[in-house]
DSSP file (Angstrom, degrees, kcal/mol; ACC not computed):
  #  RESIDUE AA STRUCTURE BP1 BP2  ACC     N-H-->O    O-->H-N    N-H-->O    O-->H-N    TCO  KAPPA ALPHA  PHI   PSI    X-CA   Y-CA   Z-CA
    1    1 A X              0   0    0      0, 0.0     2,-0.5     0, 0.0     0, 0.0   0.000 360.0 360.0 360.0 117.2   72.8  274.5   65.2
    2    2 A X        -     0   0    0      2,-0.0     2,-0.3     1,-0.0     0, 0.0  -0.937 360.0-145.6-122.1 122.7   76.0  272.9   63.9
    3    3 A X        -     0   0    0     -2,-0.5     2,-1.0     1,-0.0    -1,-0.0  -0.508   8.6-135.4 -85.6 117.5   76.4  271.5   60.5
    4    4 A X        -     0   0    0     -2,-0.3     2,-0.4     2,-0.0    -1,-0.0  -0.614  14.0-158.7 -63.1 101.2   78.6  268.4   59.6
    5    5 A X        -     0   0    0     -2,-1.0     2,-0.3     1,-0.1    -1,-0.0  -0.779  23.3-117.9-102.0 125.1   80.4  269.0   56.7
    6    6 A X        -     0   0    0     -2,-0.4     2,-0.2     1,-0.1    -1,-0.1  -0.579  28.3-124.1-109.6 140.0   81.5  265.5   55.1
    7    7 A X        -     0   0    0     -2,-0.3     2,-0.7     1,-0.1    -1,-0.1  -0.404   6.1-144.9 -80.4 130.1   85.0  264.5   54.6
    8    8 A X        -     0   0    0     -2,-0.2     4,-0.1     1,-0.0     2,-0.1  -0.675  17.8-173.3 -85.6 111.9   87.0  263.5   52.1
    9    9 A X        +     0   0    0     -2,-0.7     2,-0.2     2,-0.1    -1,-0.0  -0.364  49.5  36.5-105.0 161.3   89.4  261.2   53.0
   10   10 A X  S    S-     0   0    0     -2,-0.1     2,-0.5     2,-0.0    -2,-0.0  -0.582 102.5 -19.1 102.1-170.7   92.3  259.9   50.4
   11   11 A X        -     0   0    0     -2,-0.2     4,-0.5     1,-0.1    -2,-0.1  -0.846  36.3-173.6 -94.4 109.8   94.4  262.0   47.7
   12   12 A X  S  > S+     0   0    0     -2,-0.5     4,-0.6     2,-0.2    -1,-0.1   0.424  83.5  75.7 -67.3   0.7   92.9  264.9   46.8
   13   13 A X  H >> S+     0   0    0      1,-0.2     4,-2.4     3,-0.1     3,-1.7   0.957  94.2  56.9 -62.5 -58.4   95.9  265.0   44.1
   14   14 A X  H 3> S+     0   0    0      1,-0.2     4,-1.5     2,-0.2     3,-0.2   0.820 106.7  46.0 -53.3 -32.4   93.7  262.2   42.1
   15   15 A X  H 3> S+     0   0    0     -4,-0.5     4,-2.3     1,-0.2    -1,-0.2   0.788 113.2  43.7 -64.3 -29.2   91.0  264.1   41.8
   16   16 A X  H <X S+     0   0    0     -3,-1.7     4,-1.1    -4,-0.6    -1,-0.2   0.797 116.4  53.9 -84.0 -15.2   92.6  267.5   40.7
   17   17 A X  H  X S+     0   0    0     -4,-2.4     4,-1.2    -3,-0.2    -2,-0.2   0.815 105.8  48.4 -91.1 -31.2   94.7  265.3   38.3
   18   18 A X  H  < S+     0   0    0     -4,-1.5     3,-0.2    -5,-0.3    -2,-0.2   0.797 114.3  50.8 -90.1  -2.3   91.5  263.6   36.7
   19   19 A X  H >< S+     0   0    0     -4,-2.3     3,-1.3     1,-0.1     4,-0.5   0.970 108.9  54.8 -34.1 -69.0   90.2  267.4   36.4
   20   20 A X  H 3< S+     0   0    0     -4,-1.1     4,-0.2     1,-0.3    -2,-0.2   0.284 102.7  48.2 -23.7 -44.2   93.2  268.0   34.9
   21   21 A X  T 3< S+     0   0    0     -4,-1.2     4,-0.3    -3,-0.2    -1,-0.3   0.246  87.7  88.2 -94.4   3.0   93.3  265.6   32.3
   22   22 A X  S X> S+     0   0    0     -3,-1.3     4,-3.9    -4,-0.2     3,-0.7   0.848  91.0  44.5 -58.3 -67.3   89.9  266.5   31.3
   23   23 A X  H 3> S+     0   0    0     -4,-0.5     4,-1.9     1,-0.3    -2,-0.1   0.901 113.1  46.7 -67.8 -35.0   91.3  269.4   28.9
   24   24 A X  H 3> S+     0   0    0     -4,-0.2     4,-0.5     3,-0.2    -1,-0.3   0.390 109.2  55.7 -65.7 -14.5   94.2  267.4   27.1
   25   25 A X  H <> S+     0   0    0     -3,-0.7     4,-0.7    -4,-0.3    -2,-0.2   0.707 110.2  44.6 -98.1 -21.1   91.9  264.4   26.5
   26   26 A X  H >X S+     0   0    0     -4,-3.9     4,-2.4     2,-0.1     3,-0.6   0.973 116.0  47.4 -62.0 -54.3   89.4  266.7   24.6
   27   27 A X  H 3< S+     0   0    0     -4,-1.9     4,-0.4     1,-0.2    -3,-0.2   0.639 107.7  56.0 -50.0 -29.2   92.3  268.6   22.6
   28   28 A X  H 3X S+     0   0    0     -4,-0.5     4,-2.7     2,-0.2    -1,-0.2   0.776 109.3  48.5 -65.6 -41.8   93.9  265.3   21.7
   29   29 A X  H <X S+     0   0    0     -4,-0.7     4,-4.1    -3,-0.6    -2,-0.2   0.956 109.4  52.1 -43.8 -64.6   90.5  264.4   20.3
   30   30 A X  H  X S+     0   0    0     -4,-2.4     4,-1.6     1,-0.2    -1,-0.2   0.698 109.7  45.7 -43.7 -42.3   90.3  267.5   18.5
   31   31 A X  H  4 S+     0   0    0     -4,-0.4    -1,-0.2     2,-0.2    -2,-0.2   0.930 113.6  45.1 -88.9 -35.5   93.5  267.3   16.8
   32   32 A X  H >X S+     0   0    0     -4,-2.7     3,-2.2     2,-0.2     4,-1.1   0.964 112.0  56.4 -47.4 -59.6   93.3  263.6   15.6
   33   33 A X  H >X S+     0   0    0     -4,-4.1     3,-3.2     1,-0.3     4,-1.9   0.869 116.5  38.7 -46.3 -77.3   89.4  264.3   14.4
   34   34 A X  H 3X S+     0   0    0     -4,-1.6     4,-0.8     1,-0.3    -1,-0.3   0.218 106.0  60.8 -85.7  34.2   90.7  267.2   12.2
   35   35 A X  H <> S+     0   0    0     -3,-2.2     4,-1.7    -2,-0.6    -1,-0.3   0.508 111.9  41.5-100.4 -32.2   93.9  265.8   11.0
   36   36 A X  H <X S+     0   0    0     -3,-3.2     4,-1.8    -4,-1.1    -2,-0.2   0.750 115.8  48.4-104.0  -9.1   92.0  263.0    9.3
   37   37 A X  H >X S+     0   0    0     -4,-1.9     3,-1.7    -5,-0.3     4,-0.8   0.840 117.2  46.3 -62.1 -89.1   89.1  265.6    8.0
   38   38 A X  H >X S+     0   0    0     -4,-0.8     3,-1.6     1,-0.3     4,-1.2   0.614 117.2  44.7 -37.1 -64.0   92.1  267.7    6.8
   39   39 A X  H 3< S+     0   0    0     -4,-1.7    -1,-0.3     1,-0.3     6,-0.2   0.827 112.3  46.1 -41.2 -51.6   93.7  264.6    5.3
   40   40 A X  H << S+     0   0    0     -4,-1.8     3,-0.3    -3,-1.7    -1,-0.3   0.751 110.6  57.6 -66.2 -22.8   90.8  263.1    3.6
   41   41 A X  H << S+     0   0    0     -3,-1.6     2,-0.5    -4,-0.8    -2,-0.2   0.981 128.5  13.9 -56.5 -64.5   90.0  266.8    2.2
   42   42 A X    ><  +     0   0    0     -4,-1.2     3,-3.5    -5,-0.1    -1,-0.2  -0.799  67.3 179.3-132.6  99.5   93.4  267.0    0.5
   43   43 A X  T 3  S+     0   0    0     -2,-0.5     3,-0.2    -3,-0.3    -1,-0.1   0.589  73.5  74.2 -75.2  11.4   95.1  263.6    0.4
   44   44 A X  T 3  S+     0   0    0      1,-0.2    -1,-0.2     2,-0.1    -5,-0.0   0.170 104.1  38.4-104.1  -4.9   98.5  265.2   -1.5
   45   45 A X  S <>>S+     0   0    0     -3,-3.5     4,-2.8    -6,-0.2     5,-0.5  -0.090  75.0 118.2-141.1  43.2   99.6  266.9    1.6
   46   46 A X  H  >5 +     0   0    0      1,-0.2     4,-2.3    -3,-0.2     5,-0.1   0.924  69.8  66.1 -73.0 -20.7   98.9  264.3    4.2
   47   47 A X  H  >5S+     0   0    0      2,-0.2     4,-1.5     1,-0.2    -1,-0.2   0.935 107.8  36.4 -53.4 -51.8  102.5  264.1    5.0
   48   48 A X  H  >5S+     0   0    0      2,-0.2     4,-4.6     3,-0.2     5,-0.4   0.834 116.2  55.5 -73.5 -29.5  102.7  267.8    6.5
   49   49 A X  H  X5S+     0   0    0     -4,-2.8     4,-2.5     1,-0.2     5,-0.2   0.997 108.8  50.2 -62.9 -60.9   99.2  267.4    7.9
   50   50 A X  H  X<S+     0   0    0     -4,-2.3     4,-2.4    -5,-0.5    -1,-0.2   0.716 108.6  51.0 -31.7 -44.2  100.6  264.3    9.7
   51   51 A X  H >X S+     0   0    0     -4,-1.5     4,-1.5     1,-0.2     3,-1.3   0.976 113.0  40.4 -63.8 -68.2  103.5  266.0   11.0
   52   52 A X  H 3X S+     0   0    0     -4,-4.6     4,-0.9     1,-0.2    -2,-0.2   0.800 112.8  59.8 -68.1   1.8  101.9  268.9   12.6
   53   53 A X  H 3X S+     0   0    0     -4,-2.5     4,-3.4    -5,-0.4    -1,-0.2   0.969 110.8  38.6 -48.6 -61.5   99.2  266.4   13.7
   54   54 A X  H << S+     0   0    0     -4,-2.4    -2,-0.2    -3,-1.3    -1,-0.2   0.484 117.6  52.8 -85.1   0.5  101.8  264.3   15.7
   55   55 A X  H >X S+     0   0    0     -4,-1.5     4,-1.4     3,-0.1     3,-1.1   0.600 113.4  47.9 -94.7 -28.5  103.8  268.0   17.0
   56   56 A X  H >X S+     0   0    0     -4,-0.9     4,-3.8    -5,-0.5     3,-1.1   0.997 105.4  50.1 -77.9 -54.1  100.5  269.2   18.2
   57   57 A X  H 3< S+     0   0    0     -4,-3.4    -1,-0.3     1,-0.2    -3,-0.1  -0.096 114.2  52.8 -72.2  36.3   99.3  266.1   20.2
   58   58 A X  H <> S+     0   0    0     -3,-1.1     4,-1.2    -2,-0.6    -1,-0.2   0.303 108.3  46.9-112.8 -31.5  103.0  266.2   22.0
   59   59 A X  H << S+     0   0    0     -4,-1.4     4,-0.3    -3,-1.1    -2,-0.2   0.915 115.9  44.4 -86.4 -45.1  102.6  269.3   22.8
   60   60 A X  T >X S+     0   0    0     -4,-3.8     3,-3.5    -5,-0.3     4,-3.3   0.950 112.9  54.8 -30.0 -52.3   98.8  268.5   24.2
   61   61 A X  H 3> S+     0   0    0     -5,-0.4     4,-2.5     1,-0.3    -1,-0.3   0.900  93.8  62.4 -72.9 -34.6  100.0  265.7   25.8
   62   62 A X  H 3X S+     0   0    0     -4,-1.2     4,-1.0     1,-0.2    -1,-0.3   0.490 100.3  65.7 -64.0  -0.8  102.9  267.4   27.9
   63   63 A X  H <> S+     0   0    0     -3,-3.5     4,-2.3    -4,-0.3    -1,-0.2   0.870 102.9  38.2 -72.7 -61.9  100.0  269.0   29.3
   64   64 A X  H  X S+     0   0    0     -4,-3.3     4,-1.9     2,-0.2     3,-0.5   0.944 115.1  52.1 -19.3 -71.8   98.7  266.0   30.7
   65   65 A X  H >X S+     0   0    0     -4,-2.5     4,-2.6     1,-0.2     3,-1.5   0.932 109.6  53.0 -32.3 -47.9  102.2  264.8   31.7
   66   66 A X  H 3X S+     0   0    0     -4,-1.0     4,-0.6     1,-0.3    -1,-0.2   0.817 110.9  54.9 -48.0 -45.8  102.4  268.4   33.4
   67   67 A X  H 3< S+     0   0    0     -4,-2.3     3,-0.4    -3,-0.5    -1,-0.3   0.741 103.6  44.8 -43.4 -54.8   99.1  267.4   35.1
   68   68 A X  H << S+     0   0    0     -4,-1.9     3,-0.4    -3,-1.5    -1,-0.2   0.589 112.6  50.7-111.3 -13.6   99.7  264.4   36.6
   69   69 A X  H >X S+     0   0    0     -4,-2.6     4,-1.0     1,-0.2     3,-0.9   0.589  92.3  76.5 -93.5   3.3  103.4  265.6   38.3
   70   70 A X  T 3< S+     0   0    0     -4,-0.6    -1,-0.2    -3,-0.4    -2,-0.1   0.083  89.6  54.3 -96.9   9.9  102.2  268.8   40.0
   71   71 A X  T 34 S+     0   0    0     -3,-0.4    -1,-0.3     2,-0.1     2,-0.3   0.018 102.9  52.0-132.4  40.7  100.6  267.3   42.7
   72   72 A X  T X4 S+     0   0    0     -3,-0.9     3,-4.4     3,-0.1     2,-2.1   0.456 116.2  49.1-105.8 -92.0  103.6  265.1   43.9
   73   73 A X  T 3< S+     0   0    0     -4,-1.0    -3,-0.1     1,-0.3    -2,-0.1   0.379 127.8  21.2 -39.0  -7.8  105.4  268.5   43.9
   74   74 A X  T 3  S+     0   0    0     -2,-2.1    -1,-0.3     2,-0.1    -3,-0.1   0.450  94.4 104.0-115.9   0.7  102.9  270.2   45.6
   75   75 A X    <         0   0    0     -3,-4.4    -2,-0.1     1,-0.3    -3,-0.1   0.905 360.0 360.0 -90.2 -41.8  101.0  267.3   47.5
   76   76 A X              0   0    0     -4,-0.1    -1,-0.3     0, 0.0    -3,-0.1   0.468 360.0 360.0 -69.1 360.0  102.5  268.0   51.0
């Protein structure tokens, strides 16, 4: 008895990339939501909040980038 096993035709990069972006799109979430809770808690340091708001979601986001070029370097 032999079993078909069905094929996936196409770039399997796009799929491992929209995996991929899975975790940076939550974390991006995450940091905005509590950058304006934190802000609206104490609106006298919204400046610093702001900053490390916008250093965190760069650093998030280069994950992404990271994401979405590792399967040209690897895809052959």
């Amino acid at each position: 008895m032999s079993v078909l096993a069905a094929g996936v035709t196409g770039s399997v990069a796009s799929i491992g990339y929209g995996l991929a972006a899975i975790g940076p799109g939550i974390g991006v979430g995450l940091i905005f939501g509590n950058g304006v809770q934190a802000m609206a808690r104490q609106p006298e340091a919204a400046g610093l909040i702001r900053s490390n708001m916008f250093i965190g979601f760069a650093l998030t986001e280069a994950l992404a980038l990271i994401g979405i070029v590792m399967p040209f370097v690897y895809g052959q």
